[in-house]
DRENSEKE-624674 format. One record per residue (C-alpha): residue in three letters; x, y, z. Coordinates in steps of 0.2 Angstrom, whole numbers, plus 5000, padded with zeros to 4 digits. Layout:
N
ALAXYZ...
// end
This chain:
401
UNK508950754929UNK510450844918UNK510850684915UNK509450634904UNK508950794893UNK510050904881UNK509151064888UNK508851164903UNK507851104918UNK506751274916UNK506551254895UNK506151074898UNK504851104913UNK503951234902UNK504151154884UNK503950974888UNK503750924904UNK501950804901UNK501750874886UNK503050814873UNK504350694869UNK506150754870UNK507550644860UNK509250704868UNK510950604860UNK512350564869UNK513250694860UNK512150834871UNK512250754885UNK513550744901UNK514250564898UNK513650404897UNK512650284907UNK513950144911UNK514150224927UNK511950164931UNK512249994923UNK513149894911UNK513149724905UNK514149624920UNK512949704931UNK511349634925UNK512549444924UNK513049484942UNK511149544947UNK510549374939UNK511749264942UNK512349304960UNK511349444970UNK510149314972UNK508549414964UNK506849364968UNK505149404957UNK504349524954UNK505949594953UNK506149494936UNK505149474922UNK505249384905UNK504249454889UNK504149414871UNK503449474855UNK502049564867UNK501849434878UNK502449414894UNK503149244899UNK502249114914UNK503449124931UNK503848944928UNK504848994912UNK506349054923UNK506149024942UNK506448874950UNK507148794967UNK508748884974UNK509248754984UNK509648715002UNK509448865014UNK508448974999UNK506748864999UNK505849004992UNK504748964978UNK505049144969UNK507049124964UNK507949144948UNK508348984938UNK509949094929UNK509848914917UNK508148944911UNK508449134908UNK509949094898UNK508648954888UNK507349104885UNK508249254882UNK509149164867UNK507349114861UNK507249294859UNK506449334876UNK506849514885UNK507249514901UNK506549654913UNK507649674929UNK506249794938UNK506249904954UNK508149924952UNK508050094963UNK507949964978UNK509149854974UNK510749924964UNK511550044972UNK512250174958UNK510350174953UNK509750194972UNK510550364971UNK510150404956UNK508250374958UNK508450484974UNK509150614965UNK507850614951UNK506650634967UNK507550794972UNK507450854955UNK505550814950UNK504650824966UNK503850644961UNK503950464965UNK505450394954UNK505750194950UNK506850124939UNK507049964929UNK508049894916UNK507449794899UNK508849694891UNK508149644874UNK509449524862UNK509549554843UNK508349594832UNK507149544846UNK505649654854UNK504649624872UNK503149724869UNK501749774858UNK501449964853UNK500750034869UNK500650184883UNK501350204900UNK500550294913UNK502050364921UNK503050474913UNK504950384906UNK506450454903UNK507350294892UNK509350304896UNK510150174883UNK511550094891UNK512249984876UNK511749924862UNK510449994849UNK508549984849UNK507550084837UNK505950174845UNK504450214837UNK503250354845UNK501650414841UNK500450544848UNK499350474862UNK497550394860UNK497150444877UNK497950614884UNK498650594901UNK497950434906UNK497950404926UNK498550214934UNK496750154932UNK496850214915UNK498050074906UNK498450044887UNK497349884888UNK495749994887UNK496150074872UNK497049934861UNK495949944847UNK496250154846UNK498350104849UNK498349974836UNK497550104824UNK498850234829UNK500150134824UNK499850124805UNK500050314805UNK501550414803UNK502550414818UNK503050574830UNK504750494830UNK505650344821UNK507450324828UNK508850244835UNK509550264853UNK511450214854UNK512550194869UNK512450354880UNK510650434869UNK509150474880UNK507150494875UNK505850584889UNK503950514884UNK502450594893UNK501350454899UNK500050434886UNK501150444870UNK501050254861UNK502850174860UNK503650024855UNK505349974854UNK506649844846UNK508449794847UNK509549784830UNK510949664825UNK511749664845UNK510949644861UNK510149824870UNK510349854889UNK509050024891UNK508650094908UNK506750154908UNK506650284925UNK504750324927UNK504050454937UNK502450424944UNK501750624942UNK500550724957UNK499050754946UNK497550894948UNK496550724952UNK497650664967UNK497250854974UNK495450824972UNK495650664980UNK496250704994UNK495350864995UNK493750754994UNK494450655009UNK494550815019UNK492450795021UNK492850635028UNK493150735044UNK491350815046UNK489850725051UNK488650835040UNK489550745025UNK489750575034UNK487850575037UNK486650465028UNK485850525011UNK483750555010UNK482850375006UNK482550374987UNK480950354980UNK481750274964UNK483650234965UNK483850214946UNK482950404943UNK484150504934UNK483350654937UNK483350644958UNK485250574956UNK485750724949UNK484850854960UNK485650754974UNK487550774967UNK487050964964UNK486450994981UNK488050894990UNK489250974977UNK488551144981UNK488651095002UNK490451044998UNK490751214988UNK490351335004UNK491351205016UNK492851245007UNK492351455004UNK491851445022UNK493551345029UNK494551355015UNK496451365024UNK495951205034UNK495351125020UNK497151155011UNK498251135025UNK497350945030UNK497350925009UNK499350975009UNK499750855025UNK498850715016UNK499750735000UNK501550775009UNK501250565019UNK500450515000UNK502550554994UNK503250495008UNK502350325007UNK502950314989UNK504850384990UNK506150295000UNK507350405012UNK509150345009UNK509550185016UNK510250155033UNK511750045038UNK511349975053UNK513049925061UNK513750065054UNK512450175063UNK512450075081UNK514450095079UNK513950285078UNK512950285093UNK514450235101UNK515350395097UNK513850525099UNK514850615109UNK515950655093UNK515150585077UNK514550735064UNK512750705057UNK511550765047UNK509450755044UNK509350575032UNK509150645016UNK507250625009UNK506550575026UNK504850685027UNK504350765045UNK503450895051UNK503951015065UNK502951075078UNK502751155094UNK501451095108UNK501651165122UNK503451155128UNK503751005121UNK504250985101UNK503350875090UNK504150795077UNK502950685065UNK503650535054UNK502950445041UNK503050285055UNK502950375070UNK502950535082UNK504450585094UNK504450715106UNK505750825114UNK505950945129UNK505751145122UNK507651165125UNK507951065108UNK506751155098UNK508351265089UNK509151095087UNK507950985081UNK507551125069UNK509451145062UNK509450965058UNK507850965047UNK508451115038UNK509851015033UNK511151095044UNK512950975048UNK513250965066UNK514250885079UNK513850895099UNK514951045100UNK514051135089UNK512251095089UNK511251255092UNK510551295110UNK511051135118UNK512951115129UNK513950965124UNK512950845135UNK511250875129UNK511850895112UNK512750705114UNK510750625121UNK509950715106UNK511250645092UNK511250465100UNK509450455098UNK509150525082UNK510350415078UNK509750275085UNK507650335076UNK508650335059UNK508250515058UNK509950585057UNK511050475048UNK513350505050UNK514350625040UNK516150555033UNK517250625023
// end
């Protein structure tokens, strides 16, 4: 995250973390972002990686273009009807069309770590795309995101135009489209900032604040990274689903007498709200522990662990006896003991192992480096079993270097 702000993690949690915008120029900041992505990348990515929609999309003056405007057939052995035509993106990016190269965080490597370390930093879902925008050119009208964006320009110019949001912290069912009226309004008044990001400058926007964006006299290549935030409403959420799990709450409300009665509705909600209210004074620590579980699988569903060669992985299995490994980096478990077996539970599944792997197991998801000579509690031979199946689950992934 150093990367993207000209302050301290701690200033810029408390000072503008969801609650301001934060213009950082390149001259505050470490370096560059050629390192991410630069111009032969997105020709490379378009031309020859063979990328597919929806990881590509064409917009224009606020509109975004139909799918036939740039896919096409790809040919003998890639009869897939959602590919590239490079042609027709060459035709419609010089009739001022930007380009939107999306979900790069899955599909560039330099940006796959990148987004990983972000999620290390933040704590929250991060995805990253890339908008490429020729001269004088813009994609999109004045409008709001609802995930918070740190905007990384890569090359060229663009000047941004930011104003204070219409609708505070909006949530994903929330989007710009329901308040165009109040956005097109906001965007006669003076703005919050008027600027222009060069080569290596960086702007954080909260989700919510209105923003539009476009290119001067040469082409612009900007990242956008967006964080997808935990909000007080997901914890309710899932605390809410926690009722789920006793019948009084699962059971079938009294017949109504009148089902449009305002009145009766709301002395119904009071009555189940206050039911709800002595559930959680009465088993409040059960309550938060099932509410934390399901909000630890809600990240994991949304994060990606780092990727897993498979050759390279089997050809470690080969060497178990030898290799040095280490817990794969983002991969979310839970630990636990039952009995004298441990538990180890995985976003896709559940392993188990004998007690006698329990100091083990427990080094590796503390992050601890190991070969099979010096895996705690376990003698070369076990240590060898345990490190070819770990290897062999993707949960332990090899060490070089």
């Amino acid at each position: 995250m150093s990367r993207c702000i000209a302050t301290d993690p701690q200033t810029f949690a408390t000072r503008y973390w969801g609650t301001r915008p934060l213009l950082s120029p390149a001259s505050a900041l470490p370096r560059d972002f050629g390192d991410l992505l630069s111009p032969e990348t997105v020709d490379e990515l378009i031309a020859e990686r063979g990328v597919r929609a929806p990881f590509i999309r064409l917009a224009k003056e606020g509109d975004v273009l139909a799918k036939d405007c740039y896919l096409g057939p790809a040919g003998f052995g890639a009869e897939m009807p959602d590919q590239i035509d490079s042609g027709k993106v060459v035709t419609q990016f010089a009739s001022g069309a930007t380009i939107v190269l999306q979900g790069l965080h899955r599909l560039w490597p330099p940006l796959i770590d990148f987004a990983r370390r972000m999620v290390d930093d933040l704590g929250h879902p991060v995805q990253a795309n890339a908008y490429i925008t020729p001269p004088t050119n813009r994609g999109f009208d004045p409008h709001y995101d609802v995930h918070d964006v740190f905007v990384l320009q890569v090359s060229g110019q663009k000047r941004w135009i930011v104003h204070a949001p219409v609708h505070h912290h909006p949530l994903p069912s929330q989007p710009w489209t329901q308040h165009r009226g109040a956005i097109a309004a906001r965007a006669t008044e003076e703005p919050v900032i008027d600027t222009v990001l060069s080569e290596g400058d960086a702007l954080y926007l909260p989700r919510g604040w209105v923003h539009s964006a476009q290119a001067l006299d040469t082409t612009s290549i900007h990242l956008t990274i967006g964080v997808s935030p935990l909000t007080g409403v997901d914890v309710a959420r899932a605390v809410v689903d926690q009722f789920s799990a006793d019948e009084a709450f699962r059971k079938s409300l009294p017949p109504s007498g009148d089902p449009v009665d305002r009145d009766e509705i709301i002395a119904t909600v009071t009555k189940v709200m206050a039911e709800m209210v002595d559930a959680l004074r009465d088993d409040s620590a059960a309550i938060s522990a099932g509410t934390a579980d399901q909000l630890v699988r809600r990240h994991a569903e949304r994060t990606r662990p780092v990727p897993v060669p498979p050759l390279a992985t089997l050809e470690a299995v080969e060497r178990a006896d030898t290799v040095t490994v280490q817990w794969r980096h983002g991969l979310v478990a839970a630990l636990e003991r039952a009995g004298e077996r441990v538990v180890l539970r995985l976003p896709d599944k559940v392993m188990t192992f004998p007690d006698s792997c329990a100091d083990a197991v427990t080094a590796l998801h503390h992050g601890q480096v190991v070969d099979a000579h010096s895996v705690p509690g376990l003698d070369h031979a076990d240590a060898t079993v345990l490190i070819r199946r770990l290897l062999r689950e993707a949960v332990v992934v090899p060490v070089h270097g």
